[in-house]
Backbone as numpy.savetxt, mean C-alpha at the origin, in Angstrom:
# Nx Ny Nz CAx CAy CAz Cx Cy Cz
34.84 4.57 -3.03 34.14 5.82 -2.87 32.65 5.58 -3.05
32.06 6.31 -2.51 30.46 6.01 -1.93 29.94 6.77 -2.77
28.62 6.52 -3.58 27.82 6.79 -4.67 26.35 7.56 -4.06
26.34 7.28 -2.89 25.33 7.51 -1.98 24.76 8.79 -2.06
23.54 8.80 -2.39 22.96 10.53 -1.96 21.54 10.41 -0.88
21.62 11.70 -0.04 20.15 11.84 0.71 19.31 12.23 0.20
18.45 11.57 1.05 17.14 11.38 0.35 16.09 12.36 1.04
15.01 13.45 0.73 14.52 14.16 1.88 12.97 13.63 1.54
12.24 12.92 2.55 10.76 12.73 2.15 10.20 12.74 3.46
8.62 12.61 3.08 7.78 12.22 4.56 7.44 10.82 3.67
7.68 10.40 4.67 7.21 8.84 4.90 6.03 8.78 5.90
4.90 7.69 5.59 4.11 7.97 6.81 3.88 8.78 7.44
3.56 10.18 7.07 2.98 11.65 7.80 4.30 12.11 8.75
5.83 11.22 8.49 6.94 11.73 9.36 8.38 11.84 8.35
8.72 13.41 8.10 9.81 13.90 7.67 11.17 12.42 7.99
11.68 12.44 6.91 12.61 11.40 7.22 13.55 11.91 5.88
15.23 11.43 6.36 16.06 11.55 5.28 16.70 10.64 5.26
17.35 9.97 4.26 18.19 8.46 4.45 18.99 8.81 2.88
20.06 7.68 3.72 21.07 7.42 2.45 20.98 6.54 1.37
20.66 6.79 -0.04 20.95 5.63 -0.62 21.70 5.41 -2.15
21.97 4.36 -2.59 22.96 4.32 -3.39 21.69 4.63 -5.09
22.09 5.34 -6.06 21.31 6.14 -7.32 20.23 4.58 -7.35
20.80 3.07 -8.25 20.13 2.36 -8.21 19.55 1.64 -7.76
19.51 1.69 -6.19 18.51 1.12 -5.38 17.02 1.47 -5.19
16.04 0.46 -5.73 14.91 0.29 -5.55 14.12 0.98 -4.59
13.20 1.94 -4.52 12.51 2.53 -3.14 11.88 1.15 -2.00
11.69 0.14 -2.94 11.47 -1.10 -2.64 12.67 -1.26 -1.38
13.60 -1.65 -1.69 14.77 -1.92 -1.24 14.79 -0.80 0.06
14.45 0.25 -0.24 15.30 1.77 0.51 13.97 1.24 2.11
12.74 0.96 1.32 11.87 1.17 2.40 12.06 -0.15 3.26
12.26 -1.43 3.25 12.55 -2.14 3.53 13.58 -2.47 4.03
15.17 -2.13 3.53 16.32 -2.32 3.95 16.87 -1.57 5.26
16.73 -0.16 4.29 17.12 1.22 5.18 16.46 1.45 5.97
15.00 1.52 5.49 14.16 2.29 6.66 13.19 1.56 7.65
13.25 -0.04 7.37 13.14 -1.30 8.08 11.66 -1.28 8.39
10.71 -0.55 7.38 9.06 -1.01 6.58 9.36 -1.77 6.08
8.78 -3.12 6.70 8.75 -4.43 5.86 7.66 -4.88 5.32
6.53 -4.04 5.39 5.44 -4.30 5.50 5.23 -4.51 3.78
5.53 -3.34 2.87 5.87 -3.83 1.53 6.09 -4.93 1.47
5.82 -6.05 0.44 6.94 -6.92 0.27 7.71 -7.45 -1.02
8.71 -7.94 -1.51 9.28 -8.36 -2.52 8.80 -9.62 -3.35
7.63 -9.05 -4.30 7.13 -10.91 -4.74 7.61 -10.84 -5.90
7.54 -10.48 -7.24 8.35 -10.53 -8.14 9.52 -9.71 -8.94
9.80 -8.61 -7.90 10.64 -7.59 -8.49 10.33 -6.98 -9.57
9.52 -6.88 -10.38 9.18 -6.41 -11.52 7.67 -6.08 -12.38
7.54 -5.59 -10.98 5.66 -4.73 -11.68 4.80 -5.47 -11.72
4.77 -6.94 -11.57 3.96 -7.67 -12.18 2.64 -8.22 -10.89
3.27 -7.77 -9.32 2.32 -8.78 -8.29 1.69 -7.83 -7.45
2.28 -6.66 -7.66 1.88 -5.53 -6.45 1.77 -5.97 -5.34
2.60 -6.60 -4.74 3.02 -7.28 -3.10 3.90 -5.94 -2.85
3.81 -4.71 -3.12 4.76 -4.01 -3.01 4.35 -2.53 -3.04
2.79 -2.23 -3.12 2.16 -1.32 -3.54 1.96 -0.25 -2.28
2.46 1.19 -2.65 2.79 2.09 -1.87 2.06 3.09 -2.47
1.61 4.25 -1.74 1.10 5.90 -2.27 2.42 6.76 -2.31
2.14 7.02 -3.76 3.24 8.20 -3.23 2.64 9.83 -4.28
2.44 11.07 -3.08 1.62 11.77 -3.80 0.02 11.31 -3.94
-0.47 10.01 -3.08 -1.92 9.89 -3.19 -1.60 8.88 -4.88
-0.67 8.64 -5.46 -0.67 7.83 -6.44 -0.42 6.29 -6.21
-1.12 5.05 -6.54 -0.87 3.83 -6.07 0.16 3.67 -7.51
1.68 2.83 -6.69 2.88 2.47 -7.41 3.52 1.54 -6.90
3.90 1.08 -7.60 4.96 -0.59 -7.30 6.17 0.14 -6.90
6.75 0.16 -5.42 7.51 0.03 -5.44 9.54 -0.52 -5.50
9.20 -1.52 -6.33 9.86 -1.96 -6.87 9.94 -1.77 -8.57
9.48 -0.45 -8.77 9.94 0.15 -9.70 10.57 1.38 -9.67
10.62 1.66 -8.64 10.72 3.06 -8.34 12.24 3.02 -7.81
12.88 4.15 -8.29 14.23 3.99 -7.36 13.79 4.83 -6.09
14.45 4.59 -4.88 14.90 5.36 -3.77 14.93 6.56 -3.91
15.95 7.53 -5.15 16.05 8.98 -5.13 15.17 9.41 -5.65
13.73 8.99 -6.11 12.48 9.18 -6.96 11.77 9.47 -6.32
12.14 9.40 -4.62 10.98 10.05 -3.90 11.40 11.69 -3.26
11.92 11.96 -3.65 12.66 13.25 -2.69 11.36 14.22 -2.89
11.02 14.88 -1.79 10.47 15.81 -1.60 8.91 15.09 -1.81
8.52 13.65 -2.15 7.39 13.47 -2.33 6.85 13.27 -0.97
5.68 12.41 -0.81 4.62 12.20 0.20 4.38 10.60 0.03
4.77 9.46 0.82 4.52 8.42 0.45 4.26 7.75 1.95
3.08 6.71 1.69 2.38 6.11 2.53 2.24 4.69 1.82
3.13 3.75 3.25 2.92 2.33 2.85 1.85 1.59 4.38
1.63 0.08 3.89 0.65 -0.13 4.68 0.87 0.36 6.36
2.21 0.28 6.54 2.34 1.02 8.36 1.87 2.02 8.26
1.46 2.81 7.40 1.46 4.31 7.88 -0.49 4.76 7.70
-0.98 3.19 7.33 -2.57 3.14 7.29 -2.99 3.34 8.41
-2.79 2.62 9.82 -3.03 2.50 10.91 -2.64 3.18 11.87
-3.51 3.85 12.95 -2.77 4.29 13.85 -2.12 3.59 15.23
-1.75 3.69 16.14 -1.59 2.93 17.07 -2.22 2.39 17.72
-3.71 2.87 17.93 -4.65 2.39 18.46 -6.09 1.65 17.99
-5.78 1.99 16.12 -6.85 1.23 16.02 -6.49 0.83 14.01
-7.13 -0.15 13.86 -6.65 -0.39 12.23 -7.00 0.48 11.43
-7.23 0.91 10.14 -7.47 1.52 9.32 -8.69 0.88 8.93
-10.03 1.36 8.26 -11.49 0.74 7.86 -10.89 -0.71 7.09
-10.04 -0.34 5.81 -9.64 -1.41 5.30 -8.50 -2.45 5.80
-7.83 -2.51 6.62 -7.36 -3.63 7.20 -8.38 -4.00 7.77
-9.13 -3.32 8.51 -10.22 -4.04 9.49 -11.03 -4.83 8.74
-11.36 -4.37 7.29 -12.44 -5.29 6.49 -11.82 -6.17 6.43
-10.52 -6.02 5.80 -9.61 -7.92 5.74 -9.85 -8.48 6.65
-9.52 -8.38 7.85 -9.37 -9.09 9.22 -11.17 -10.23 9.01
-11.76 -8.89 9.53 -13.24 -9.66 9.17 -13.91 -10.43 8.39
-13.99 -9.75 7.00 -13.88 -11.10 5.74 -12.55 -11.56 5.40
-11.69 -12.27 6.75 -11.19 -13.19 5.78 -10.73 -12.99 4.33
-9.65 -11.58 4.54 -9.21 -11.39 2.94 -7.98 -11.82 2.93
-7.40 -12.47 3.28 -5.75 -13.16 3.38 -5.97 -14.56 3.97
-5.01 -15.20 3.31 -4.53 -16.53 4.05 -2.90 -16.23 4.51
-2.17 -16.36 3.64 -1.21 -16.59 3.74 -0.75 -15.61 4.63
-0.92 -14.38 3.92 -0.94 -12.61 3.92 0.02 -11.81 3.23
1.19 -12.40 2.32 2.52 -12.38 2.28 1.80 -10.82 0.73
0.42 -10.92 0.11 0.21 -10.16 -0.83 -0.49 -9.05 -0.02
-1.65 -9.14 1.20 -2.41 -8.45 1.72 -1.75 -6.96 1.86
-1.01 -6.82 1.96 -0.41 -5.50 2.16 -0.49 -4.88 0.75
-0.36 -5.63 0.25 -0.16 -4.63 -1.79 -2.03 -4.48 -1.72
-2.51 -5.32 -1.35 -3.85 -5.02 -1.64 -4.38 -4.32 -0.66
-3.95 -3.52 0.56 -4.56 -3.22 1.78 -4.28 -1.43 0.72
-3.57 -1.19 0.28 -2.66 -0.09 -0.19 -3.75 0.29 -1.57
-3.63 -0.93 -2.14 -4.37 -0.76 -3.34 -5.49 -0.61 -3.32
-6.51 -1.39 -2.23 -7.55 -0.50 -1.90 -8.27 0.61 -1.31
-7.10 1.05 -0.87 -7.36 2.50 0.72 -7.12 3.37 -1.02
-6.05 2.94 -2.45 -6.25 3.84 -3.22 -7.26 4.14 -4.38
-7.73 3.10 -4.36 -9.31 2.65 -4.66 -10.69 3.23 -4.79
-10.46 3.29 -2.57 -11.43 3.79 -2.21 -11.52 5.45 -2.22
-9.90 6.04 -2.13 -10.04 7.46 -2.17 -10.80 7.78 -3.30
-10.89 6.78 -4.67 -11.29 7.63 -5.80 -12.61 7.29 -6.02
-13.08 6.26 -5.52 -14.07 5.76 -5.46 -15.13 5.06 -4.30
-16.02 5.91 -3.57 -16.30 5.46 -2.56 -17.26 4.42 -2.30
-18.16 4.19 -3.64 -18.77 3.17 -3.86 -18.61 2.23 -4.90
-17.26 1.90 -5.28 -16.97 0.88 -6.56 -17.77 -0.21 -6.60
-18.34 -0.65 -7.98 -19.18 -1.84 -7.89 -18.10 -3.50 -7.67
-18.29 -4.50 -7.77 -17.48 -5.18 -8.13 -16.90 -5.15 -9.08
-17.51 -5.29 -10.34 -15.89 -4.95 -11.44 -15.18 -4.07 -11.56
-15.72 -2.67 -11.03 -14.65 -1.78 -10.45 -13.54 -2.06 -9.87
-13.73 -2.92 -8.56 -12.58 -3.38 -7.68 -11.99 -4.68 -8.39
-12.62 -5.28 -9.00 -11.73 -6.29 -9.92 -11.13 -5.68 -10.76
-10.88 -4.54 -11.55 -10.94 -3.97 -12.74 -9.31 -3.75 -11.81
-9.56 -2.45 -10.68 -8.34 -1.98 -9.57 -7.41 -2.86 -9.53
-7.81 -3.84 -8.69 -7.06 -5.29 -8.48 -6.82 -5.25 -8.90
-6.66 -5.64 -10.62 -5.93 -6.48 -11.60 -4.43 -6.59 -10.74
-3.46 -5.25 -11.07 -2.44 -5.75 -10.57 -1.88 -6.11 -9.29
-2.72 -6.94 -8.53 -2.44 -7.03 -7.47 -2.50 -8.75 -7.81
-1.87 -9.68 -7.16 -1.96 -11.02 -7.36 -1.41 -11.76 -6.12
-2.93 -12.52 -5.82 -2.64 -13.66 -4.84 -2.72 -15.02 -5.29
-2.24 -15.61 -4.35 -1.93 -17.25 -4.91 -2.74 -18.01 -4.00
-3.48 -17.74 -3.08 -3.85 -18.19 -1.68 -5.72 -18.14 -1.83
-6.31 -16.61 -2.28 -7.38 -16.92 -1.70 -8.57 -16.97 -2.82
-8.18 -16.91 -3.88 -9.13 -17.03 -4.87 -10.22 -15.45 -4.63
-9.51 -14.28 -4.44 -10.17 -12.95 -5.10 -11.32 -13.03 -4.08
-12.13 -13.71 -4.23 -13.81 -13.07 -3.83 -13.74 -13.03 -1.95
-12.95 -13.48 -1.53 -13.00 -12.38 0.09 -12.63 -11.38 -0.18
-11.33 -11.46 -1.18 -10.73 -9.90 -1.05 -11.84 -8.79 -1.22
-12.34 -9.21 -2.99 -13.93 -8.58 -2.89 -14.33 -8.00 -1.80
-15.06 -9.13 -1.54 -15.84 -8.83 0.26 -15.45 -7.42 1.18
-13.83 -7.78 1.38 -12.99 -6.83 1.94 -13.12 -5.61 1.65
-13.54 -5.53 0.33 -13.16 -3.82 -0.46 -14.56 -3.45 -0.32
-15.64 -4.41 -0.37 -17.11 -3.69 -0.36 -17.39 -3.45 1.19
-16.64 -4.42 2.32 -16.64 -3.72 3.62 -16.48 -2.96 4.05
-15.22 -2.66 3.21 -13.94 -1.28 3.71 -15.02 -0.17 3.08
-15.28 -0.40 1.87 -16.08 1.08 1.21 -17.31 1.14 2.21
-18.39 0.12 3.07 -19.22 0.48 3.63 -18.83 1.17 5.13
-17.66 0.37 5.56 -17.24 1.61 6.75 -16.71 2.86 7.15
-15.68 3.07 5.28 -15.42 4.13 5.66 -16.86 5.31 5.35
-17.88 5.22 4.30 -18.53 5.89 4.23 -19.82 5.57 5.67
-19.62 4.69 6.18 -20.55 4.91 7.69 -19.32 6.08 8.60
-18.43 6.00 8.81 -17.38 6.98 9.36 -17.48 8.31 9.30
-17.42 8.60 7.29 -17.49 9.80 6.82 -19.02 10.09 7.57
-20.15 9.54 6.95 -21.40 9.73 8.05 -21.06 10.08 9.19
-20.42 9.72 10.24 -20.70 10.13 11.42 -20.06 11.12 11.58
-19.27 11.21 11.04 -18.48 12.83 11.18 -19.11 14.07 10.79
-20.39 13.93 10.11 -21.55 14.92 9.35 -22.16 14.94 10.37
């Protein structure tokens, strides 16, 4: 007998309901079930933010989170940054400075900084180091990522500009 309950959320600005079992990971749900891979699984346990999602405008590991923890919330992972036709300010800063090698973390940090920047539109550097903390790469030694986040904060506020 099946343990399974539905789940009712927007995912990425799109109403979605799925099945899943009480202790499965939202980690798991978004990845398995709902086949966003873009999250990814680096240490299962809070510690790498390779896994870092909005939910409610709140940056969270999802791999702490169960699946039925989102019902009725609002959650945005890195697919749901971009539109079809063009990247989001902060992927685009990665791309440009060179904020990934590998890329297997870039997504926890693409997330972690779009939540960053909502609160902060001009963070200094230890600001965004301060953010970072839980985010952990093995690849690029931090200071592109840097780069990345002081790009991303200068385009999206040239953007917000042009829209004035």
């Amino acid at each position: 007998m099946s343990n399974k309950r539905v789940v009712s959320s927007t995912i990425n600005g799109q109403q979605v309901e799925f099945l899943t079992e009480p202790q499965q990971s939202l980690l798991e749900c978004l990845r398995d079930t709902l086949g966003l891979t873009g999250s990814k699984e680096g240490c299962n346990d809070g510690n790498c933010g390779a896994c870092s999602v909005l939910i409610n405008n709140r940056l969270v590991n999802a791999c702490l989170m169960l699946g039925i923890e989102i019902e009725g919330k609002d959650v945005v992972t890195v697919e749901g940054l971009a539109d079809v036709h063009e990247l989001h300010p902060v992927q685009e800063a990665f791309v440009l400075e060179d904020g990934l090698q590998c890329g297997y973390c870039t997504p926890g940090f693409i997330v972690a900084t779009k939540a960053l920047l909502d609160k902060n539109a001009n963070p200094t550097e230890d600001e965004i180091r301060f953010w970072l903390a839980g985010n952990l790469c093995r690849c690029t030694g931090y200071d592109k990522i840097v780069r990345s986040v002081r790009l991303a904060s200068q385009l999206m506020n040239d953007a917000k500009e042009g829209l004035q």
